[in-house]
C-alpha positions as CSV (number, residue, x, y, z in Angstrom):
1,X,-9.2,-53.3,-39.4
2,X,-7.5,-52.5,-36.3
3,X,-8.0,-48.8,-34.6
4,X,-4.0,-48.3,-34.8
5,X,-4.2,-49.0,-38.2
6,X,-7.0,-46.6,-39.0
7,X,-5.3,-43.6,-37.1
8,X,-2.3,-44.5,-39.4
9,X,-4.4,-44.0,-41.9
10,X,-5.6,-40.5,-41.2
11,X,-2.5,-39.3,-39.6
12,X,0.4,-40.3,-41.7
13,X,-0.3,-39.5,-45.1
14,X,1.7,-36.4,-45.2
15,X,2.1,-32.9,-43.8
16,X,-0.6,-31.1,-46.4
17,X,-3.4,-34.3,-45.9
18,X,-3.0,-35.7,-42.8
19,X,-6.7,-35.7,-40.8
20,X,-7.1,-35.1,-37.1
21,X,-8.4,-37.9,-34.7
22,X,-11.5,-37.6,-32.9
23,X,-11.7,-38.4,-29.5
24,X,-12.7,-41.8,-29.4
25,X,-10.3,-42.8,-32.2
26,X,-7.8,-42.0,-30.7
27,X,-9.4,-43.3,-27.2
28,X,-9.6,-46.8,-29.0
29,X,-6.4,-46.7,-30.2
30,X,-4.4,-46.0,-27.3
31,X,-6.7,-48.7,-26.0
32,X,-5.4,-51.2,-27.9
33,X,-1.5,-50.3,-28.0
34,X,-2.3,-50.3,-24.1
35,X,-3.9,-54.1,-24.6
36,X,-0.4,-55.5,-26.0
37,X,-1.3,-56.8,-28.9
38,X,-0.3,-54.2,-31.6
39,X,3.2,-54.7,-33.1
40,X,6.0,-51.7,-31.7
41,X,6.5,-50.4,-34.9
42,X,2.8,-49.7,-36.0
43,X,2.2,-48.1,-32.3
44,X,5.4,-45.9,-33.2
45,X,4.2,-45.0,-36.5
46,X,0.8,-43.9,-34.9
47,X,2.8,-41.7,-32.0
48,X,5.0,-40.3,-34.5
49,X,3.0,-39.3,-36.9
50,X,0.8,-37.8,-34.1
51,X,3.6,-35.7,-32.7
52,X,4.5,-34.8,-36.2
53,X,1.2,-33.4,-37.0
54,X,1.1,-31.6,-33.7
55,X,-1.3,-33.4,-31.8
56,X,-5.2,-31.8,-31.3
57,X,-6.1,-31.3,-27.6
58,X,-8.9,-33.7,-28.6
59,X,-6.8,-36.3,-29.6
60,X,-4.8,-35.5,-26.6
61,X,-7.9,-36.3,-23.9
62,X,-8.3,-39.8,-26.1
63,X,-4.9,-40.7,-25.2
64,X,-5.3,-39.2,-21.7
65,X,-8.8,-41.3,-21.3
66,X,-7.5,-44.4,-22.4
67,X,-4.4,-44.5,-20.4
68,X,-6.1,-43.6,-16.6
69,X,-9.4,-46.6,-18.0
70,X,-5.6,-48.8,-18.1
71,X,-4.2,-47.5,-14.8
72,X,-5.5,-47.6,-11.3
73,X,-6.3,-44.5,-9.9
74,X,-5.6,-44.0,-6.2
75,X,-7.2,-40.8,-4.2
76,X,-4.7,-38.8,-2.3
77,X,-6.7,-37.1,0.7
78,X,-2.8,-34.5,0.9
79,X,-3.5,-30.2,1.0
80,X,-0.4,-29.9,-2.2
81,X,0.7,-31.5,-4.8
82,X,3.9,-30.3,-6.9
83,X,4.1,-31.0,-10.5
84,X,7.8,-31.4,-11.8
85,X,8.7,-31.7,-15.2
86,X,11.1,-30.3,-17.8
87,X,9.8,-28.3,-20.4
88,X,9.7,-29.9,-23.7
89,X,9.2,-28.0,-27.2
90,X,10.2,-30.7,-29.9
């Protein structure tokens, strides 16, 4: 079985029996929604039901994690770096 369809598994069964993701499940399965090949609306299950449950910082870092191993990270040698972004609650 897949790791998105595991996660599924745990996180959308419910708001009383849903589990938390460790770290490395939900690592792997950003990993492979990241690789393509899991269909949209399993991967938006997964996130929904994520966001839903409120997310655990854990599970947070595994997402994190998963998406900078995907993305190239480039060194900036600069003395500030603003942050913008709205504030989201919901």
């Amino acid at each position: 079985m897949s790791a998105v369809a595991d996660a599924i598994k745990k996180v959308a069964t419910g708001p009383h029996l849903s589990k938390d993701l460790s770290l490395e499940e939900s690592r792997e399965a950003m990993l492979e929604i990241l690789s393509g090949e899991v269909d949209p609306v399993r991967m938006a299950v997964m996130l929904i039901a994520l966001r839903m449950k409120r997310e655990t910082d854990e599970e947070n870092l595994g997402l994190l994690l998963a998406i900078q191993e995907k993305t190239g990270q480039h060194p900036l040698d600069v003395d500030n770096v603003m942050l913008l972004s709205d504030p989201f609650n919901g």
